[in-house]
C-alpha positions as CSV (number, residue, x, y, z in Angstrom):
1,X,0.0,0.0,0.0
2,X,2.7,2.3,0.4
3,X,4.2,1.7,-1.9
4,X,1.4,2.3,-4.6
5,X,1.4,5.8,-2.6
6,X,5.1,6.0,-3.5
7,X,4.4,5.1,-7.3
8,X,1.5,7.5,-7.2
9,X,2.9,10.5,-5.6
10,X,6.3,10.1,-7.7
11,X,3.8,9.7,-11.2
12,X,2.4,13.1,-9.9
13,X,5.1,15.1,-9.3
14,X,6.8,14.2,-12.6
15,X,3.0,14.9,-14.3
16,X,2.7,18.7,-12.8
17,X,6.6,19.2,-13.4
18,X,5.9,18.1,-17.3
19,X,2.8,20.2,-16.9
20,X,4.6,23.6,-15.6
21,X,7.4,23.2,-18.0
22,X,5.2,22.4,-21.2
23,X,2.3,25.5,-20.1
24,X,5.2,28.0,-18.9
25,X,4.1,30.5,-21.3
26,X,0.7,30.4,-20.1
27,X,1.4,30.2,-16.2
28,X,4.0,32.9,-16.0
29,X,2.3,35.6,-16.6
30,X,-0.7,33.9,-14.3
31,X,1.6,34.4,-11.6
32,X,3.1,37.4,-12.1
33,X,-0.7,38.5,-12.7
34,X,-0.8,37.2,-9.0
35,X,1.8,39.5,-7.4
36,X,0.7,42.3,-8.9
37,X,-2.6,42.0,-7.9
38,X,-1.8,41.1,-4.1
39,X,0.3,44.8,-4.6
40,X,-3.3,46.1,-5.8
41,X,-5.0,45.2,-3.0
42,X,-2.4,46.2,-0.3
43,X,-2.1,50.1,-2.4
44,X,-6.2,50.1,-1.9
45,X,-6.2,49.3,1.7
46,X,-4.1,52.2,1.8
47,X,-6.3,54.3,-0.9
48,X,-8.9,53.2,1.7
49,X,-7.3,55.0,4.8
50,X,-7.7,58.4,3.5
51,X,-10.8,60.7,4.2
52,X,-12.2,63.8,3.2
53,X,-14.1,65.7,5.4
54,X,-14.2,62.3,7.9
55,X,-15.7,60.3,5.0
56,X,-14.5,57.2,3.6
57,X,-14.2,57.2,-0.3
58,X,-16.4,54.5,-1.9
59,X,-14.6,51.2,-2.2
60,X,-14.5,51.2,-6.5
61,X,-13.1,54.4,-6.1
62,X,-10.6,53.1,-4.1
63,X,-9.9,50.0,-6.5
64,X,-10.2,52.5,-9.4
65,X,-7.4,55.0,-8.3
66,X,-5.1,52.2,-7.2
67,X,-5.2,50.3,-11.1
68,X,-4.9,54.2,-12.5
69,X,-1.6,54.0,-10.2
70,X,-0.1,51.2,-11.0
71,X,-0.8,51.0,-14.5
72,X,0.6,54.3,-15.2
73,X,3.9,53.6,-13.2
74,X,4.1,50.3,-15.1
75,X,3.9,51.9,-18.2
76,X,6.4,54.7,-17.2
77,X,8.5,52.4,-16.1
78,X,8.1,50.2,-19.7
79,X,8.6,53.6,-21.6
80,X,12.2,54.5,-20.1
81,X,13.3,50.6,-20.3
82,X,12.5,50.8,-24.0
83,X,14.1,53.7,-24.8
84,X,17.3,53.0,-22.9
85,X,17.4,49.2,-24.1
86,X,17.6,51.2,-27.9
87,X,20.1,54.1,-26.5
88,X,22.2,50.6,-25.0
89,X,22.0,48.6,-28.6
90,X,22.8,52.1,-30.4
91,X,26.0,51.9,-28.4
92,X,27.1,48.1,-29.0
93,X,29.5,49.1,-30.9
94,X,31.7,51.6,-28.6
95,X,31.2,49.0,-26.1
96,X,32.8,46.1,-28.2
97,X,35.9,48.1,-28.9
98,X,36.5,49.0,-25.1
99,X,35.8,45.0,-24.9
100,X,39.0,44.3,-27.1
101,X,40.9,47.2,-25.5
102,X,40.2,45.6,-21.9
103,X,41.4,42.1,-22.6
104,X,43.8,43.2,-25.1
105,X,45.4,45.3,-21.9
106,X,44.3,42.1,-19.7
107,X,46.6,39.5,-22.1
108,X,49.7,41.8,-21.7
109,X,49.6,42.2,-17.9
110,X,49.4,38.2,-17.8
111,X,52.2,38.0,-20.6
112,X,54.1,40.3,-18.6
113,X,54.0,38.2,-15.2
114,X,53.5,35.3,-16.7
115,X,56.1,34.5,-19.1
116,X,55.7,30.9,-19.6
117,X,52.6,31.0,-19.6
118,X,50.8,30.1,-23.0
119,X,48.9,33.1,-24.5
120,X,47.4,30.9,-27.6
121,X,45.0,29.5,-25.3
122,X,44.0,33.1,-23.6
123,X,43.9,34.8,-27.2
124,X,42.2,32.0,-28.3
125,X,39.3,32.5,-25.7
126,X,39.3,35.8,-26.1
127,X,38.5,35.9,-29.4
128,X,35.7,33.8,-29.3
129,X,33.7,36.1,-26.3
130,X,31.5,37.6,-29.0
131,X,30.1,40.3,-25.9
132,X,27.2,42.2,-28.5
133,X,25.8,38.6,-29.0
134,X,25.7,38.5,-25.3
135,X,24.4,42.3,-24.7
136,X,21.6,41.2,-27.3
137,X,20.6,37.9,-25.5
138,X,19.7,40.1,-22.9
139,X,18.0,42.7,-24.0
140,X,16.0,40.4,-26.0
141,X,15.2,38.4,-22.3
142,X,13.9,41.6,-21.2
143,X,12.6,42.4,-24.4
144,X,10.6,38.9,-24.2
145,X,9.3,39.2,-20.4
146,X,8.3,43.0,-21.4
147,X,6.2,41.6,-23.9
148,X,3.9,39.6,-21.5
149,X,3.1,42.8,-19.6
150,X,-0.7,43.4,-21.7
151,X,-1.3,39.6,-20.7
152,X,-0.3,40.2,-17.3
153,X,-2.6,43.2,-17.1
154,X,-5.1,41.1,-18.8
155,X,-5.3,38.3,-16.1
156,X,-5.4,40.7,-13.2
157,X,-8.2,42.4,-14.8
158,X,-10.0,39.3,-14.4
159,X,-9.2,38.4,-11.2
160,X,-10.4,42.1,-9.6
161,X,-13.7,40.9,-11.8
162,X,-13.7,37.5,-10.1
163,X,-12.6,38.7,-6.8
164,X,-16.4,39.5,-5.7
165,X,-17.2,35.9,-6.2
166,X,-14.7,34.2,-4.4
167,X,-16.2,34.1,-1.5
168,X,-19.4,32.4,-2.9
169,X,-17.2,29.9,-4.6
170,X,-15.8,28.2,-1.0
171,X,-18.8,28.4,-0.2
172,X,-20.4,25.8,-3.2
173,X,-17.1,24.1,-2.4
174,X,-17.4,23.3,1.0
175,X,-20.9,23.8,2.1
176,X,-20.3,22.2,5.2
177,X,-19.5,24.2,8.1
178,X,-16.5,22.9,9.7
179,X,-14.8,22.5,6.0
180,X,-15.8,26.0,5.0
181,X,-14.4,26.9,7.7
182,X,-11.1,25.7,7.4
183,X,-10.4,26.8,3.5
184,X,-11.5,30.1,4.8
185,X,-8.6,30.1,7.2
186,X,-6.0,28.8,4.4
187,X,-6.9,31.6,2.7
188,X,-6.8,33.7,4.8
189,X,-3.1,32.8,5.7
190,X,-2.1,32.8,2.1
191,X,-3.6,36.1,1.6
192,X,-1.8,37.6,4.5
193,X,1.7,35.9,4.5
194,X,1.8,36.7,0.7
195,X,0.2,39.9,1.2
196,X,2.8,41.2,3.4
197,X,5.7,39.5,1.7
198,X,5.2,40.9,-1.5
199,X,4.5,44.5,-0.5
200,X,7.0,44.4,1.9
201,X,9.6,43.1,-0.9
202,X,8.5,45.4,-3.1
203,X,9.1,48.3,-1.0
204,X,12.4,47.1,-0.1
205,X,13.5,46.4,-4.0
206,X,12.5,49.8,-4.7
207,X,14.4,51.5,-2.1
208,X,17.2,49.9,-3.4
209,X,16.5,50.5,-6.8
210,X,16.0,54.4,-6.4
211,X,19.7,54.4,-4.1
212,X,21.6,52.5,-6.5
213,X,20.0,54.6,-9.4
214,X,21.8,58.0,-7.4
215,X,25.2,56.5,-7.0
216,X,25.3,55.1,-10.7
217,X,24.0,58.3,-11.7
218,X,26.6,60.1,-9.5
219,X,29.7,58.2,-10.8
220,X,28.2,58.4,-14.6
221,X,27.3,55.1,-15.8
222,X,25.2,54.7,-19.3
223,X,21.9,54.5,-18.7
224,X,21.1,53.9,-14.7
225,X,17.1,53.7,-15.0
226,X,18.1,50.4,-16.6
227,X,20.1,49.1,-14.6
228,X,18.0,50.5,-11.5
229,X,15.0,48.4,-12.6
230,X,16.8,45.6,-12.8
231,X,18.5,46.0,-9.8
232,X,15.1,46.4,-8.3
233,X,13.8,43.0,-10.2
234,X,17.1,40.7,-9.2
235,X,15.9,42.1,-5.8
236,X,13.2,39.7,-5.5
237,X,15.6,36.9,-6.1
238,X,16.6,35.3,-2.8
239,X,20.4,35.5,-1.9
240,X,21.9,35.6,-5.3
241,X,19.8,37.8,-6.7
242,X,21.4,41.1,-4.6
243,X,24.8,39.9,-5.5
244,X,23.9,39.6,-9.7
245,X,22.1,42.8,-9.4
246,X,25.7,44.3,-8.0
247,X,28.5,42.7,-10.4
248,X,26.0,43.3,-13.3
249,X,26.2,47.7,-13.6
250,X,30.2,46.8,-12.3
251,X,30.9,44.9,-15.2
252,X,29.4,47.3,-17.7
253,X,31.1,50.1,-15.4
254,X,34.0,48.2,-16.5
255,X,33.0,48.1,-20.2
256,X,31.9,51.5,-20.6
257,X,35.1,53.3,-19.0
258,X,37.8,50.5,-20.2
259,X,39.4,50.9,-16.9
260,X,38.8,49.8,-13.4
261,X,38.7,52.7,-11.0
262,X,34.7,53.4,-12.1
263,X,33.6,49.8,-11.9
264,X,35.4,49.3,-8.5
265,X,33.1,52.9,-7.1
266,X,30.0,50.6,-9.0
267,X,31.1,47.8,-6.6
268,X,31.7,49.3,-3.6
269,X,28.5,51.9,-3.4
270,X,26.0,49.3,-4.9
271,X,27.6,46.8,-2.9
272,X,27.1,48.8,0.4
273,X,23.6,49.8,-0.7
274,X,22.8,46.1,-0.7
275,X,24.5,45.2,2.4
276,X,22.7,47.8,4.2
277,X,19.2,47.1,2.9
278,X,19.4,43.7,2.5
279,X,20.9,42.9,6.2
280,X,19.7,45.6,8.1
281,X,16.1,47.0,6.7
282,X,14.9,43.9,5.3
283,X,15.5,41.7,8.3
284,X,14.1,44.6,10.7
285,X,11.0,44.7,8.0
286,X,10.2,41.2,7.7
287,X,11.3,39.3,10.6
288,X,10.9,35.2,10.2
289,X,7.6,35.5,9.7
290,X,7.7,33.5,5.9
291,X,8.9,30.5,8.3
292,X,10.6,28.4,5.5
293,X,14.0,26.8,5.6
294,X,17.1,28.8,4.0
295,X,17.6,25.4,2.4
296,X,14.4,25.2,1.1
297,X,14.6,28.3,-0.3
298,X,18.1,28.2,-2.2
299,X,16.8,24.3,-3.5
300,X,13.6,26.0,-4.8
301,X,15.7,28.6,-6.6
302,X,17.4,26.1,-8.3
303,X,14.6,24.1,-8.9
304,X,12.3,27.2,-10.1
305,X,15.3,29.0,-11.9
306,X,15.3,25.1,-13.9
307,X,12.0,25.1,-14.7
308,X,11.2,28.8,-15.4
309,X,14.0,30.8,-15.6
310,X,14.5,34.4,-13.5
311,X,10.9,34.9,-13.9
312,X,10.8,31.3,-12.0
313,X,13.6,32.4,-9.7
314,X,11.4,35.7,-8.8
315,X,8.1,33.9,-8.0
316,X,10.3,31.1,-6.0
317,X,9.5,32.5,-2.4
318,X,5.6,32.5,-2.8
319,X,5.2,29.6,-4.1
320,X,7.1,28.1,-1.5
321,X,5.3,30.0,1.2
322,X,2.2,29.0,-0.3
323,X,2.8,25.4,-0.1
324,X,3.6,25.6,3.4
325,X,0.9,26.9,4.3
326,X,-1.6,24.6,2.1
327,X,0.7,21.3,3.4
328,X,0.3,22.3,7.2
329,X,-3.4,22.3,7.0
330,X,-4.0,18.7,5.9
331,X,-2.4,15.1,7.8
332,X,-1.2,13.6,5.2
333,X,0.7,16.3,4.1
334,X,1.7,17.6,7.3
335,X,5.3,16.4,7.6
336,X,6.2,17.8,3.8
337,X,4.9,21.7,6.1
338,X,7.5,20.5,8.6
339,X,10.4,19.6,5.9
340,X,9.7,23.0,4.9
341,X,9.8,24.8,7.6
342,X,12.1,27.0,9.1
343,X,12.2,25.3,12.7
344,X,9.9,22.7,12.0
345,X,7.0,24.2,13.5
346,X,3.9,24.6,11.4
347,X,1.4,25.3,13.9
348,X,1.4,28.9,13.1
349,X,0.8,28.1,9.4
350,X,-2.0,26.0,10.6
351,X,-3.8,28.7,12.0
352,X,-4.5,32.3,10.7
């Protein structure tokens, strides 16, 4: 018997990981349709604060200036990423020639210390770094996830539409009491826990994003409302995404100036702005309260990174949250909540 639950569970987890993989295309955008809309909902509940004259505003006004809001910063944002991703492939070319003076400069220090060294198999591998085809893989990356933005829009469209029903939904589902009551509270849990995590990490990328845009505008680096946003998108990467997000402007610091004093500056001050907002802001911010393993979440990286690239890597931390929470609340899947876990203790999950 258990091990027909074995066979079963393995058949299963191969059939949704051939399922995610095959309808990635599709579910992306679902889920990034998902995070923006928990954002929606937490800038309404703050729409929802104000009053004039001691008077609440009506609660699709509320909905209706936060969408106004967000879709107009997403399209600003979209506007000055396009225009600088055409300024960045105007100047390919200036960049591939301080490419060839940098390792040029890079195979005579080495020849110089080096004497015995052999410089046919350096020259040889630097010759074949073609760095424009790499520039344009990129940009075209971007270029691709960019594209999804009127589908994302799209689906969260939808699910504001659909939002009024949800409740009635449970409700059909589980019609009795005690059952009702219990997807209520998962819910409710997920709803929260994600709630606060994304707002909070969104709040904390874009701090960093705006410092990091001052000191790469301060020490005059191409185009630093590019690399701000994506500074501010590696941001939601867990561990390595802070570190990518600081060797990234370095390197083109490095590329752009053909010398290393500018893309040491990159280094240090973006470095320092990530150190100080990742160890001491975040933390302060968001406390344990995800409660999931460090393990866990450097394994789902990996895993989600494999299946779904950055966008996969991004989204890892929810989903793992989420299936803490939804594996706490049931027996048999109880202990898979506790593997999870941070300490192994999943009664908070179990209870909102």
């Amino acid at each position: 018997m258990n091990l027909a639950r074995i066979a079963y569970g393995l058949v299963a987890v191969i059939g949704s990981v051939v399922v995610l993989r095959t309808a990635k295309d599709i579910l992306i955008p679902f889920f990034l349709a998902i995070m923006l809309w928990f954002i929606l909902k937490e800038v309404t509940n703050f729409v929802g604060r104000l009053r004039i004259k001691n008077r609440a505003l009506p609660s699709w006004f509320n909905r209706l200036v936060s969408m106004l809001l967000i879709f107009a910063v997403l399209g600003f944002v979209i506007q000055l990423l396009s225009s600088n991703m055409q300024g960045m492939a105007a100047n390919l070319p200036k960049y591939s020639r301080n490419v060839k003076s940098i390792t040029s400069k890079i195979t005579k220090d080495v020849q110089r210390r080096f004497p015995s060294f052999d410089m046919k198999i350096l020259k040889k591998k630097v010759s074949g770094f073609d760095f424009s085809s790499l520039v344009k893989s990129i940009l075209n990356s971007i270029s691709g996830l960019l594209s999804n933005g009127f589908l994302v829009i799209l689906y969260v469209l939808f699910l504001i539409l659909e939002e009024k029903f949800f409740s009635k939904k449970i409700l059909a589902l589980y019609p009795k009491a005690e059952d009702h009551k219990k997807a209520e509270l998962i819910l409710k849990k997920i709803n929260d826990s994600l709630g606060q995590y994304i707002t909070l990490k969104t709040a904390v990328s874009l701090i960093t994003g705006v410092l990091s845009y001052i000191a790469l505008k301060m020490i005059g680096v191409d185009f630093p409302v590019f690399w701000a946003v994506l500074i501010f998108l590696l941001n939601y990467i867990p561990t390595i995404g802070s570190m990518i997000a600081t060797l990234f402007p370095a390197v083109f610091a490095l590329l752009q100036f053909a010398t290393y004093g500018p893309a040491l500056t990159v280094l240090v001050f973006v470095g320092s702005i990530q150190v100080l907002v990742g160890n001491i802001l975040e933390p302060k911010w968001m406390g344990n309260s995800l409660n999931v393993s460090s393990l866990v979440v450097l394994l789902a990286l990996a895993f989600w990174g494999w299946l779904w690239g950055v966008t996969g890597m991004i989204l890892c931390v929810p989903i793992t949250v989420m299936a803490v929470i939804v594996c706490a609340q049931f027996p048999q899947s109880r202990s898979i909540a506790v593997l999870l876990s941070e300490q192994g203790n999943v009664d908070a999950s179990q209870s909102a």
